[in-house]
MISEMI-95717 format. One line per field, with one value per residue (C-alpha): residue number from 1; x, y, z. Coordinates in steps of 0.001 Angstrom, whole numbers, plus 500000, padded with zeros to 6 digits. Example, Ala and Ser with C-alpha at 12.3 -4.5 7.8 and 13.67 -1.06 7.14 Angstrom:
BEGIN
resi	[1  2]
X	[512300  513670]
Y	[495500  498940]
Z	[507800  507140]
END
This chain:
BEGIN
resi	[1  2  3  4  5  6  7  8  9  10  11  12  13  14  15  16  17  18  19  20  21  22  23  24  25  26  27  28  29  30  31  32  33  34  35  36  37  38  39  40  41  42  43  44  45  46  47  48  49  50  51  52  53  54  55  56  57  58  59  60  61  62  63  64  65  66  67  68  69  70  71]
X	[500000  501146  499708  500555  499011  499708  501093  502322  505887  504581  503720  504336  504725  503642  504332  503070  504013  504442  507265  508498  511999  514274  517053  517257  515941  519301  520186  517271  518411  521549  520745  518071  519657  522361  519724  518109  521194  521637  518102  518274  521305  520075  516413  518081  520329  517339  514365  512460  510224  508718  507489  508184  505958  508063  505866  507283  508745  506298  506979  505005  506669  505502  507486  507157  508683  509653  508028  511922  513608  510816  510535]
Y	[500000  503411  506817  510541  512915  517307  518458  521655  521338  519794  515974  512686  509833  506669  502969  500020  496524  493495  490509  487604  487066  484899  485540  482213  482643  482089  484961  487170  489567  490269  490820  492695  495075  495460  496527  498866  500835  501227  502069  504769  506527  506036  507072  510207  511304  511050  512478  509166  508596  505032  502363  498187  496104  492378  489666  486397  485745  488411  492134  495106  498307  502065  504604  507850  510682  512330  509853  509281  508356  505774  503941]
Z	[500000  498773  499242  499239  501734  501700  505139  505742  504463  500857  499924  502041  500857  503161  502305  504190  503335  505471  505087  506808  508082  506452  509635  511359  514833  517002  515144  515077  518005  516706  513083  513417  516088  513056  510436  513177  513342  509831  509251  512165  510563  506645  507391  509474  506553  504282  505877  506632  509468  510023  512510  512308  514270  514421  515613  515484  512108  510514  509753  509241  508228  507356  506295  505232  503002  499889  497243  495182  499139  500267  497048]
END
């Protein structure tokens, strides 16, 4: 799912898509506190905003930006 809203400082683009991890579980914690960090400094850098709701081996992610960043 894909949409663009208007806010105050122009257009935001939001895309929501789920996934399922492919990390094996005895190395879930560890991996995935790896990708965090990158994420947090990347999405910084480029204006992203976001949320990631992990249950089990399933994913749901939003984020949210300038339409050319997010896809």
């Amino acid at each position: 799912m894909a949409e663009t809203e208007a806010s105050d400082s122009g257009s935001v683009f939001r895309l929501i898509y789920s996934s399922r991890s492919q990390i094996p579980a005895d190395d879930r914690t560890s991996e995935l506190g790896a990708i965090f960090n990158t994420a947090r400094v990347n999405n910084k850098r480029r204006g992203v905003t976001g949320a990631l709701i992990i249950s089990d081996e399933s994913f749901v992610q939003a984020l949210e930006g300038e339409e050319s960043v997010v896809r």
